[in-house]
N, C-alpha and C positions, 0 to 999 in steps of 0.2 A: 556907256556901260558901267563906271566907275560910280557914278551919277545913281543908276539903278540898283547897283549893291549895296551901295548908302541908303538909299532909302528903304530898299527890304531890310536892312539889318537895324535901322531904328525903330523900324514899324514892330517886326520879329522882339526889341526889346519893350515897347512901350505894352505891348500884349501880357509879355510875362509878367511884366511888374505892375502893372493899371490896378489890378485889385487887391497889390500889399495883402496885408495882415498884421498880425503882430508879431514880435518878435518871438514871444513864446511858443507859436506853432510854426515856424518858418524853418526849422531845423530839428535834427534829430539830436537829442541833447548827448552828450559825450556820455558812452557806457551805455546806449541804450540796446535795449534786442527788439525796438519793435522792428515791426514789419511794412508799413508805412513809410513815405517818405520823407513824409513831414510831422512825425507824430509829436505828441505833446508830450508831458514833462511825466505821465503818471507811471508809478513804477509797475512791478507784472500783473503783481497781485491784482491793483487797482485795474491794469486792465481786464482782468478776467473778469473781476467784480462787477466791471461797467460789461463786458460780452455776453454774463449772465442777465443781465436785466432788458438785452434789446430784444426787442419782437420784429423780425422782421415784416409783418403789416401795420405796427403801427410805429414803429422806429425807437427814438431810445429820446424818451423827453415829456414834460410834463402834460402835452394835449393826448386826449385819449378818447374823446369821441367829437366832432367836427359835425355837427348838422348842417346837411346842405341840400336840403329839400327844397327849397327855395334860389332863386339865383336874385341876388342884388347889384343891379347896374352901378349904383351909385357907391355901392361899395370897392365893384370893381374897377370904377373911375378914378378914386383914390388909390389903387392899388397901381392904376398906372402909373401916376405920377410918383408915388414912392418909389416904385420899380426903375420909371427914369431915372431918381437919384442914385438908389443904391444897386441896382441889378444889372442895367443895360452896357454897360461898357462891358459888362462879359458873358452876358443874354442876349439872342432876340426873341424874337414872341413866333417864330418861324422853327422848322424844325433843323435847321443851319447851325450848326458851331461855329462859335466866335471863341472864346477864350474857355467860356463854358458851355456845355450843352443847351442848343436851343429849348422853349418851352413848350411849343409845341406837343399836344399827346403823354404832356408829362401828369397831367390828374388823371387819365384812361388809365396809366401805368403804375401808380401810385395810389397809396389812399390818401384819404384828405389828412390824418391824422401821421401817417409818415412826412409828407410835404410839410406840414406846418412844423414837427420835432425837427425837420430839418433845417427847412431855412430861417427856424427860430433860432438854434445854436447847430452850426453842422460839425463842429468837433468831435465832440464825442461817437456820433455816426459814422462818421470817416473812418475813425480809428475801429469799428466794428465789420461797418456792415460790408462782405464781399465786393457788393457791385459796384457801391461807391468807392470803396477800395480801386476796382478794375476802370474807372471813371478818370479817378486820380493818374492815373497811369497813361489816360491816352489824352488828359487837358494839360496836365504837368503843373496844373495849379489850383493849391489847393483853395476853397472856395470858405473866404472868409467870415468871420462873424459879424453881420452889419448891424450887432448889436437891435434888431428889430423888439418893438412890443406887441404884445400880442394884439392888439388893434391894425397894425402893419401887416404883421403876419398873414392875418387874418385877407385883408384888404389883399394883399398880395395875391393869394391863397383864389380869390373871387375873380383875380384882374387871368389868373392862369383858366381858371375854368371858364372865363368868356373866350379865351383864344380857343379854346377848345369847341366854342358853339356854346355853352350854358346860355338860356333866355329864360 
């Protein structure tokens, strides 16, 4: 039995901490009022600054229209293997939570153009947008910047909409 608490309570640690961050969003910086748990370093102002420019359909970030009339295989093949490196320890392609929300049903739910501002930089969104706010709340971690380009993005972006069924 001793045997079995040790190991839920390593497993329970390697979970929280598997997808790091950086230091700057890992904490609420001393004196802050956001609301957030892990918010970043900007003062109100800059928050509201940044509140004012999100759209909730297309998110808060430099993609703003996504064509995707087409479905590319080989785009999405690439997309898997990036996503192995950077996504799946706290992804699966299922609609199961592991550290973060499965992907499953996530391009029905979203627009292509929110997914890509998101998991191009998801800071700035976090700190805005409710549901990812309400997200935060039930993963307990916040969901780091893997620094993606937008050819990854993108790629990534193709590997979700084949989970989905896109042909």
């Amino acid at each position: 039995m001793k045997t079995l608490k040790t190991i839920a309570l390593s497993v329970l640690t390697m979970a929280l901490f598997s997808c790091g961050g950086d230091k700057k969003t890992d904490s609420i910086p001393s004196g802050s009022t956001a609301s957030t748990p892990a918010a970043t370093d900007q003062s109100s102002a800059e928050m509201e600054a940044t509140a004012a420019k999100y759209d909730p359909n297309r998110g808060l970030g430099k993609h703003e229209k996504i064509d995707i009339t087409k479905f590319d295989p080989a785009m999405a093949a690439s997309g898997k293997k990036v996503a192995e490196v950077k996504c799946t320890s706290c992804h699966k392609p299922t609609d199961e939570k592991l550290v973060g929300p499965g992907w499953k049903g996530v391009t029905k739910k979203q627009t292509p153009e929110w997914i890509m501002n998101f998991i191009s930089n998801p800071d700035p969104m976090i700190d805005v947008d409710p549901e990812l706010q309400k997200q935060l709340e039930l993963c307990l971690v916040r969901m780091p910047n893997q620094s993606l380009n937008d050819t990854e993005a993108r790629e990534i972006f193709e590997y979700m909409r084949q989970i989905d069924g896109a042909k």
